[in-house]
C-alpha positions in Angstrom: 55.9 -42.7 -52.3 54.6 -41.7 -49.2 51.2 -39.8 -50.9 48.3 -42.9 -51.0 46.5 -42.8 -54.1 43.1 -41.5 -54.2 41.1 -45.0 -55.7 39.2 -44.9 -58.8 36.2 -47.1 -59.0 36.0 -49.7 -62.0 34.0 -49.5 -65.0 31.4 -51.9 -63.3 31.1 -50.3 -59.9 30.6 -46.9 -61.8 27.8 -48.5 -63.7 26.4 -49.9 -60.6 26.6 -46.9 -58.8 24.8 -45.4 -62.0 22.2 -47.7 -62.0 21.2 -47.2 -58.3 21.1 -43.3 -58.8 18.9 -44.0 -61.9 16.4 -46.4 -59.9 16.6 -43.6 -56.9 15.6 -41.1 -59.1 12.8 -42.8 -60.7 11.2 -43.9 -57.5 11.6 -39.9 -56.5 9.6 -39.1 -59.8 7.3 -41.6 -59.1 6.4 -40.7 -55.3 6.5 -36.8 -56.5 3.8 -37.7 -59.3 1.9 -40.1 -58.1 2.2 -39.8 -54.1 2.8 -42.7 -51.5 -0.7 -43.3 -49.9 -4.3 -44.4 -51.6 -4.3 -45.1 -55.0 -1.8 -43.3 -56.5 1.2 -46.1 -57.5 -1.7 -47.7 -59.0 -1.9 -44.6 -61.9 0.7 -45.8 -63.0 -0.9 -47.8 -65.0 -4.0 -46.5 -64.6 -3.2 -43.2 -66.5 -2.2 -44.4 -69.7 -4.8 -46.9 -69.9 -7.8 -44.2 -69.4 -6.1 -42.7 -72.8 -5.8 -46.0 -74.4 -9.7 -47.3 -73.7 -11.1 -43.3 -74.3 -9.6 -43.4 -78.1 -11.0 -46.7 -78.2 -14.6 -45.5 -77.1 -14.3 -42.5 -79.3 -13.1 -44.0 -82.8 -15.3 -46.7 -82.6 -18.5 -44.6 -81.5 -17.9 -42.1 -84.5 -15.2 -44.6 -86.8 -16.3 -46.9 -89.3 -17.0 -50.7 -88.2 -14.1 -52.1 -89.6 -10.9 -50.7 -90.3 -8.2 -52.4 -92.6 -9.5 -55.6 -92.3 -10.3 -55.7 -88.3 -12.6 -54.1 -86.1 -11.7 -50.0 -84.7 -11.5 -51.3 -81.5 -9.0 -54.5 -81.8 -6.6 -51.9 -83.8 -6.6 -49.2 -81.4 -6.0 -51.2 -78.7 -2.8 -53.1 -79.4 -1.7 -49.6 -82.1 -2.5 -46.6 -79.9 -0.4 -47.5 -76.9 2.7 -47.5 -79.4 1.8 -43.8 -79.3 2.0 -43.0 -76.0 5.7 -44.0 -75.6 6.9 -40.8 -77.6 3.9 -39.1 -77.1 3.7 -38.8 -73.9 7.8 -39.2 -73.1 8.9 -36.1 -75.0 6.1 -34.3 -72.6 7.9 -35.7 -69.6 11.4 -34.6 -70.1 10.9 -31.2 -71.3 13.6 -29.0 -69.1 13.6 -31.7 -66.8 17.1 -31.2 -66.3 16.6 -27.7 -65.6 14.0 -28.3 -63.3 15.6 -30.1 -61.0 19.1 -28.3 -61.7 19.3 -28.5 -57.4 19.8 -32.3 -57.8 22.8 -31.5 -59.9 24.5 -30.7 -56.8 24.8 -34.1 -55.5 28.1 -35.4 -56.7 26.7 -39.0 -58.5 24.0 -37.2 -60.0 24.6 -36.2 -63.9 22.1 -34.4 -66.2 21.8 -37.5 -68.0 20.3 -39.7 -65.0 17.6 -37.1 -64.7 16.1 -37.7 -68.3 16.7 -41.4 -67.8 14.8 -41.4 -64.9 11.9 -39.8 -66.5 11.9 -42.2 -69.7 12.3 -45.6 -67.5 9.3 -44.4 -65.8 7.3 -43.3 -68.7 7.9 -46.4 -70.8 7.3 -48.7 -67.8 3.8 -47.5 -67.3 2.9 -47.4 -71.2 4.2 -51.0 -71.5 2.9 -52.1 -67.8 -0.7 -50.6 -69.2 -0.9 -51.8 -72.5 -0.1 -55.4 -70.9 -2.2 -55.2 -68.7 -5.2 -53.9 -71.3 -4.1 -56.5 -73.7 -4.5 -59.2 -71.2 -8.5 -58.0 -70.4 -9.2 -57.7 -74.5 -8.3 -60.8 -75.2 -10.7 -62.2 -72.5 -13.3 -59.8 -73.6 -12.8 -60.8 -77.0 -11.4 -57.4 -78.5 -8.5 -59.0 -79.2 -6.5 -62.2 -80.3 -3.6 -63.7 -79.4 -0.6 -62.5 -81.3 0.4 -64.3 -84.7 3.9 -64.3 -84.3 5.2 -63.3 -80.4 8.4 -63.2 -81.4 8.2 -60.6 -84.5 5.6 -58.8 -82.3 7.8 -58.6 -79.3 10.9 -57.3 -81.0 8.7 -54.3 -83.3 7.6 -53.6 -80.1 11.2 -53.0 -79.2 11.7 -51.3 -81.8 8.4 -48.6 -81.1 10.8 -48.3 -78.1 14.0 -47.8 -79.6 12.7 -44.7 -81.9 10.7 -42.9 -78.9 13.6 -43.6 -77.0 16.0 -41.4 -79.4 13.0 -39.0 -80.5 12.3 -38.7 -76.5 16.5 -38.0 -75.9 16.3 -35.6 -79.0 13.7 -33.2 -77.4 14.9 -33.5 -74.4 18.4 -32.2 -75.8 16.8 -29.6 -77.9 14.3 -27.9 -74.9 17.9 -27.4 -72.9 19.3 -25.9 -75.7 16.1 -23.3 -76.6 13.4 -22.5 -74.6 11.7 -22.2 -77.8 11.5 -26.2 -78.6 9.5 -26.3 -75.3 6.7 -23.9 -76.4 7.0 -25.7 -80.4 6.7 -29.2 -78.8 3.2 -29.8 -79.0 2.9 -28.5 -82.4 6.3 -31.5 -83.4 3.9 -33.8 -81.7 1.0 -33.0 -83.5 2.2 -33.2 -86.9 4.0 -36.4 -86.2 0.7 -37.7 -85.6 0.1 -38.7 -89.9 3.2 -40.2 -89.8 3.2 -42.2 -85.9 1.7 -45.8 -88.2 -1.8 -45.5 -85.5 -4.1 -43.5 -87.9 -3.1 -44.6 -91.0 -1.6 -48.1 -92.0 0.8 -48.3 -94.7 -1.7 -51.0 -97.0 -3.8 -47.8 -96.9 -1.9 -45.4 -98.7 -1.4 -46.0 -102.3 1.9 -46.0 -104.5 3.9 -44.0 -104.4 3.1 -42.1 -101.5 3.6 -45.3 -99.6 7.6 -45.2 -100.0 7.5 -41.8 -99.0 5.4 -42.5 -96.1 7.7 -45.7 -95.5 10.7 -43.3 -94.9 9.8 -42.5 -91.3 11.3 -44.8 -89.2 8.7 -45.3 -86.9 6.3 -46.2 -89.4 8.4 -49.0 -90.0 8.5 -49.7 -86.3 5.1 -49.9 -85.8 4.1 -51.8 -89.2 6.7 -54.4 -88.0 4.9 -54.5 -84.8 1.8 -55.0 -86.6 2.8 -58.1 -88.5 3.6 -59.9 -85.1 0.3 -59.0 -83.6 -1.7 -59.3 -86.9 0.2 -62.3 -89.0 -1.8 -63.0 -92.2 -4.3 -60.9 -91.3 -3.0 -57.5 -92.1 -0.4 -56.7 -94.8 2.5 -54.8 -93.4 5.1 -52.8 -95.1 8.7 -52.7 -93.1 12.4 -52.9 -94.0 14.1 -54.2 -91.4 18.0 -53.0 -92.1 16.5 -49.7 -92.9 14.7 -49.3 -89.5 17.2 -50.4 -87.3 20.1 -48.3 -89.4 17.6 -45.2 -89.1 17.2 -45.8 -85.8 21.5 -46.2 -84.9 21.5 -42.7 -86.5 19.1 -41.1 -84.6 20.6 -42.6 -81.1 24.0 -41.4 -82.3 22.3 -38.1 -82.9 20.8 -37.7 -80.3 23.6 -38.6 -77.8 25.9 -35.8 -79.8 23.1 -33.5 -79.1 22.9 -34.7 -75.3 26.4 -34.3 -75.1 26.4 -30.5 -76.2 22.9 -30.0 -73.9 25.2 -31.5 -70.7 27.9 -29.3 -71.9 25.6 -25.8 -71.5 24.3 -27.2 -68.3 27.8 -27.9 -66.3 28.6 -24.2 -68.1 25.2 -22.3 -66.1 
């Protein structure tokens, strides 16, 4: 057999080479938003906590003094960045893939990298923000230490889980219609009743509270709330039901990735 055979990289080395284009392309998206000189890495974090510590100002200037059982402030603060992963994710990969369609042209690039990009970047920043806001609360005395780290890290894992799916679902859905693009604000908006931030589940009575319950992310953010909170706050959750909701909307949204990468290769 004279011909040699053309090598095929390993599971692994694809996945590293992956990994690197992913990183590459979210320190491109991070240069091309926030520049390289001055201030600008530092928005970062920066930009998400101006939104978290405005709410704040706002709801507790106009808000009642307490809310559920704890001041306006101390709620919004560890609640409201919880929003901002979907929030302001699904605003972030809207035709991102068709934006930067000239990438595409570089062999290790895929469609898919591109939205990845975007969402490590996003949810680094809302995480990196609300740590660092957390941090200056609790010395200000906003806020307390966490009951339960452990439940509070993992619902917080799970506030990332759904916006991760939600995020990948709109992302598919803007490639497939121009339409979703100019409807995504409105999605946003009315997902806002049913996000867990204005509303806690103790606060609605029976038995609009199941109803209200069947939203994953309510879930998400209630079990967030019972790490943060403890005994403080009564929670609603159902573990096995949030994290099988939230297996179906990954697979779901993957199948709808799949058909988005599909029309891309096609155009």
């Amino acid at each position: 057999m004279t011909a040699k055979s053309q090598y095929q990289p390993t599971y692994l080395e694809q996945l590293r080479i992956q990994l690197r284009v992913i990183w590459a392309l979210t320190l491109r998206e991070m240069i091309t938003r926030y520049g390289r000189e001055g201030i600008g890495v530092i928005w970062i974090i920066a930009e998400p906590a101006m939104f978290i510590v405005g709410v704040m100002v706002i709801f507790s200037a106009v808000g009642h003094t307490e809310f559920t059982g704890t001041s306006v402030a101390e709620y919004l603060a560890v609640s409201y960045p919880t929003m901002l992963l979907w929030r302001n994710g699904t605003g972030r990969v809207m035709k991102a893939v068709d934006i930067n369609r000239a990438l595409l042209h570089h062999r290790p690039v895929r469609p898919m990298d591109i939205i990845y990009s975007r969402i490590l970047l996003e949810f680094a920043s809302a995480t990196a923000a609300f740590i660092f806001l957390y941090l200056i609360f609790i010395a200000l005395g906003i806020c307390q230490w966490p009951g339960d780290l452990l439940t509070m890290i993992v619902g917080y894992f799970m506030v990332v889980w759904f916006s991760f799916a939600f995020v990948m679902i709109m992302a598919a859905l803007s490639e497939l219609s121009e339409a979703i693009e100019r409807v995504s604000h409105i999605i946003l908006y009315l997902n806002l009743p049913f996000s867990g931030v204005f509303i806690t589940a103790a606060a609605v009575p029976q038995p609009y509270r199941d109803y209200l319950l069947l939203f994953p992310l309510v879930n998400c953010v209630e079990w967030f709330h019972h790490g943060y909170y403890g005994d403080r706050m009564q929670t609603f959750y159902d573990p096995q039901y949030t994290i099988v909701s939230l297996l179906v909307m990954t697979f779901f949204s993957y199948a709808l990735i799949n058909i988005a990468n599909k029309r891309v290769q096609r155009t």
